[in-house]
C-alpha angles and dihedrals in degrees: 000000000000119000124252101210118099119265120244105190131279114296109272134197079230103075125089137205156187124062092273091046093049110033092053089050094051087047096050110090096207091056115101111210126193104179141018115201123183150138114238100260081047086054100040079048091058093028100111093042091058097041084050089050097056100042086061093059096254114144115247136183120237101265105249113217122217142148126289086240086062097060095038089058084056098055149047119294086239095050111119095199102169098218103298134091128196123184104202147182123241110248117244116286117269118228113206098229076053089070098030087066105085105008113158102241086246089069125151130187140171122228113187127190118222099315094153099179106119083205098059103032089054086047078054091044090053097041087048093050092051092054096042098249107177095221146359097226107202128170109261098230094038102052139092114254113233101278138166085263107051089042095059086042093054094039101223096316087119085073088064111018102070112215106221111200113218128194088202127024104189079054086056097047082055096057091047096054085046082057098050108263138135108239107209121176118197103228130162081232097053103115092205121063125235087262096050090043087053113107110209084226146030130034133317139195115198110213115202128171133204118288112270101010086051104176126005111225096253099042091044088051094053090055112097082225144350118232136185130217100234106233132169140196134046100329108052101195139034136237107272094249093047087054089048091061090041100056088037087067092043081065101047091047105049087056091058 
């Protein structure tokens, strides 16, 4: 039997989800939305950031309500949407030298070498949104696209870290020295640890690589240093996200 309720598209990879997700891509003038699905909790939850949007001239859809049960047929089981939908457009691509022109001489940015996981590259994203970080720098064939999923995760933070996508990321290493900064790469076998890598001033780029495979060769011999995180106890070593924000703070404090 065929259902009776309406039909809202195929599930995409486009459409994001959850308050934070949402309410930073309405309010980001360079993101293009097609459609805005919620309930109306989900709209009273987003009101004020698409009030807000529209008083500063962006272009908005008219919000479409449905039911919960709508928005959960459109995304994954494990989605927790929070009532709204946005389909959304991918921004314009963000070339590195893009970001070089016009750094403050206090820069920081993440590269990180091939970590795949949408979860933890959206946690990245967050943390480097909170400390001010300039850019998240992946490798463009080893990185997960924007998806739902990464958005939720990064809780809004796509909309102001821009992901620049690299070929060659000890290509990219090279352009960033070039650029000043201090290349460190957090490495088990760093012998200094993050606080003693840390220059007081100046830019920085932290370098992480995947868990398990941490660094690849290349990648570990076109940082300045490489540097560890000190940890004790049963579990030697932290998520990759989780050492993001760690050595995210190391920089922040080392300036004060």
């Amino acid at each position: 039997m065929k259902s009776e309720r309406a039909s809202y598209g195929a599930p995409s990879p486009a459409y994001f989800y959850g308050h934070h997700a949402v309410r930073a891509a309405l309010q980001n003038p360079q993101r293009h939305i097609q459609r805005l699905l919620v309930t109306e909790n989900g709209m009273e939850q987003i009101q004020e950031a698409y009030d807000a949007a529209l008083a500063a001239g962006i272009r908005r859809p008219e919000p479409t309500f449905v039911e919960k049960e709508d928005i959960d047929r459109l995304l994954p089981r494990d989605a927790v949407h929070q009532d709204v939908m946005a389909d959304v457009k991918p921004l314009e691509d963000v070339f590195l030298q893009d970001i070089l022109n016009g750094l403050a001489e206090d820069s920081t940015v993440i590269v990180l070498d091939q970590v795949t996981d949408p979860h933890n590259v959206g946690a990245i994203l967050r943390t480097a949104a909170a400390f001010g970080a300039a850019a998240v720098v992946v490798q463009k064939l080893h990185a997960p696209d924007i998806t739902g999923t990464l958005a939720k995760t990064a809780s809004g933070a796509v909309e102001h870290v821009p992901m620049v996508r690299e070929v060659n990321l000890s290509r990219a290493l090279e352009q960033l020295r070039e650029a000043n900064f201090t290349c460190i790469g957090l490495d088990e076998r760093g012998k200094l640890t993050m606080a003693e890598a840390t220059p007081a001033t100046g830019r920085v780029a932290l370098v992480m690589g995947a868990e398990g495979d941490g660094l690849r060769r290349l990648v570990a011999e076109n940082c300045d240093t490489l540097a560890k995180l000190p940890t004790s106890g049963p579990i030697a070593s932290l998520n990759v996200s989780n050492a993001a924000a760690v050595a995210l703070y190391e920089v922040i404090r080392a300036r004060k």
